[in-house]
N, C-alpha and C positions, 0 to 999 in steps of 0.2 A: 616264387613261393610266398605264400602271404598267410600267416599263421596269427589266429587268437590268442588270447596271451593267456588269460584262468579257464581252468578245466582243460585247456587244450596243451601249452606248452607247461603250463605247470599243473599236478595233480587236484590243487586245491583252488577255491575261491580266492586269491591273492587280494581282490581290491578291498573283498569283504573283509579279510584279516587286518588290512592294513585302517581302516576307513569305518569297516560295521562291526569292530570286534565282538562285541557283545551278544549280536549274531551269529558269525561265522564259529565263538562257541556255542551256543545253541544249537547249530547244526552239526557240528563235527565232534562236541567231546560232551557234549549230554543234554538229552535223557537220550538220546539212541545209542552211545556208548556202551553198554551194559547186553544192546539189544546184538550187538554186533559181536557181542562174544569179547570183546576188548577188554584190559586193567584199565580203571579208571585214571586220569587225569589227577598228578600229585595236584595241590595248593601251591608247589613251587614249580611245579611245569607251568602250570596257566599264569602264574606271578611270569614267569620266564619269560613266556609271548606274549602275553602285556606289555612287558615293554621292548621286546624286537617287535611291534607290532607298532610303538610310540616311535621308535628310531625311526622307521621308515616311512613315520605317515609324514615326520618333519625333515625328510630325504637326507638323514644322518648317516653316515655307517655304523655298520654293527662293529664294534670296537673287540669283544669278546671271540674267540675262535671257538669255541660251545656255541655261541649263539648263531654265528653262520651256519653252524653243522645243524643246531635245533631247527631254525628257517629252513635247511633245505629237506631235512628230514620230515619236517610237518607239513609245505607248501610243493615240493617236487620229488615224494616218495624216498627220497636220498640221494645218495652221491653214484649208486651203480645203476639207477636211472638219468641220473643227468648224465653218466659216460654214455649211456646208449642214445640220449636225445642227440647227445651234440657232436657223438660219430654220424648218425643220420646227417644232423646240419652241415657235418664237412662234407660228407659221402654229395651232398646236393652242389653244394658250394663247388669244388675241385673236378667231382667226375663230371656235374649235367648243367655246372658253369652258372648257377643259376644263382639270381640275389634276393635276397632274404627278408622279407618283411615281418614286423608286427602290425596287426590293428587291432585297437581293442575299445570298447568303452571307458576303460579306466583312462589312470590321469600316465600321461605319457611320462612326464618328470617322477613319478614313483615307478616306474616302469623300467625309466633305465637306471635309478638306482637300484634297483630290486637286480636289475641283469649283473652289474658289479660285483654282489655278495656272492655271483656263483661261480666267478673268477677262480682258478686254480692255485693261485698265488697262498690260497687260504688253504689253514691245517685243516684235514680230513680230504682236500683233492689232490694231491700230490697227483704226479704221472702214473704211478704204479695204479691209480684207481680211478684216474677221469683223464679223458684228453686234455692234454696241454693248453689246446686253443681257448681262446676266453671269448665267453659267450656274449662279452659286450663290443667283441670285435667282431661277429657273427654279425649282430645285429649292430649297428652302428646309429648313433641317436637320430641322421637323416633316416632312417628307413624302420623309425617307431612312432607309430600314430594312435596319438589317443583321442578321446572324445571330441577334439576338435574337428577330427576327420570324419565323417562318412564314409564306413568301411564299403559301402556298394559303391557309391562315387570314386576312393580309391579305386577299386580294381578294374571300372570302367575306362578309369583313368590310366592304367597300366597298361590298356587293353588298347588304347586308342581313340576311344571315343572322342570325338572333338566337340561333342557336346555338353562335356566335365572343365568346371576350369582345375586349374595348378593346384595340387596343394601347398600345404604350407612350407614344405623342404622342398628344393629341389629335388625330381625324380624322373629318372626317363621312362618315357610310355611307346619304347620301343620293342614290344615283349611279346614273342609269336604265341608263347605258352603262360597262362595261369592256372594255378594250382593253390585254390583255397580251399583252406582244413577251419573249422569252427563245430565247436560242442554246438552250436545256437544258428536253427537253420534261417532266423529272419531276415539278416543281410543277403542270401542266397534266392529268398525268396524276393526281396525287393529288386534283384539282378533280373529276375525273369520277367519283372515286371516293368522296368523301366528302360531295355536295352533288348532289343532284336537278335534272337540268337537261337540257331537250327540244331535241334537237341542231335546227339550222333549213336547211332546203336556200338556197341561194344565190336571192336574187330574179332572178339575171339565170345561166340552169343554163351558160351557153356562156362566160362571164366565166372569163378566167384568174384573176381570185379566188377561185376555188372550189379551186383548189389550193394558194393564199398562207393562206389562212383557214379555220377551224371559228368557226361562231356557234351560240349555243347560248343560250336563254331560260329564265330561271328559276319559278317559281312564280307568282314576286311581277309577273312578267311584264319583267322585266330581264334585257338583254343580257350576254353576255359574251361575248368576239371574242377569238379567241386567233392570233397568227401563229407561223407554223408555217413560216417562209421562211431561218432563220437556219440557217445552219449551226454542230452545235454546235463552241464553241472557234475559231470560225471568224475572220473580220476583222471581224466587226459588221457594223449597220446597216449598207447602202446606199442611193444615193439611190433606187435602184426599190424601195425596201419601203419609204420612207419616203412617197414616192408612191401605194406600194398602199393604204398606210395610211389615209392623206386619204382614197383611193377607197371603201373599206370602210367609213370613218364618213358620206360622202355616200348612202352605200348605206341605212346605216339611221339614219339622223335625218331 
């Protein structure tokens, strides 16, 4: 499984918050604020992610347990969305054995500090309201690719192709099935453009999956599953793609 990391595992623009502050307010807390039906943004809420915004750009911990809960409530909808992401990640991990990537543009080093902050160990996750598992142990820092990678060359790369070299972590590309999720369909298009692969009709033609998913077989006779459900820049995963998702790998395993 090889997941985007803004708009896809987390609700918001993360890179932008951390990197284009001044941006990422202008798009999320005004002028369309008001238009959205929303309460404006206090002077000490945006004073507030100003600076969990400076912590993280200088890969600091957020020291305050307000400020973990603000992050996760601003950048990943809250804590009873992060329980639902990251039963999904177990549900994949445990039942369909499968390992877990990030790729993304941004910078990989804010990346896995940002995964830290949503550690359960922190006040507002206890057990009673997120899974136990820590989401930095899900993703683990070999298996988080930032800008340095080439997210199409990754998955080629997982896929077999012996056309891709190594990347920078070691990683086995011994992988019958890919399953990449991205808000942003360019990497997906640069795949069908640069790697040989025989698109597959839906085993079930009348499944609403046939418009959540492209699957597509390679050479070597490996899948690749692309969803195509996110809106880009959107709020991320939701629980029904996370759902479709499950359905798509019972489809073809």
């Amino acid at each position: 499984m090889v997941f985007d990391f803004d708009c896809t595992l987390s609700s918001k623009h993360v890179y932008h918050f951390i990197n284009a502050h001044s941006h990422y307010l202008s798009r999320y807390h005004f002028p369309y604020i008001e238009a959205m039906g929303l309460p404006p943004s206090t002077p000490q809420r945006l004073e507030e992610l100003k600076c969990i915004s400076t912590a993280l750009r200088r890969l600091r911990p957020l020291v305050k347990e307000s400020d973990r809960t603000l992050f996760v409530d601003e950048c990943f909808h809250g804590w009873a969305r992060l329980r639902g992401l990251k039963d999904f990640l177990l549900t994949l991990q445990n039942k369909y054995h499968a390992d877990l990537f990030i790729a993304s543009r941004g910078d990989k080093d804010q990346i896995v500090n940002c995964l830290k902050e949503l550690d359960p160990s922190h006040v507002g996750a206890s057990t009673t309201t997120i899974s136990s598992q820590k989401m930095s142990s899900l993703f683990p820092t070999e298996r988080v690719f930032g800008q340095d990678v080439n997210k199409a060359d990754l998955i080629k790369y997982l896929l077999g192709n012996p056309h891709v070299g190594t990347p920078s972590e070691p990683v086995s590309r011994d992988y019958q099935i890919v399953l990449y999720v991205d808000d942003c369909k360019d990497e997906h298009h640069e795949m069908l453009n640069t790697m040989w692969m025989q698109r597959l009709p839906h085993r079930k033609k009348d499944s609403p999956l046939t418009k959540q998913f492209e699957v597509y077989q390679t050479r070597q006779g490996k899948l690749y599953i692309y969803c195509k459900s996110l809106e880009y820049n959107g709020t991320g995963i939701t629980t029904e793609i996370m759902r479709d998702c499950l359905l798509i790998l019972n489809d073809h395993l």
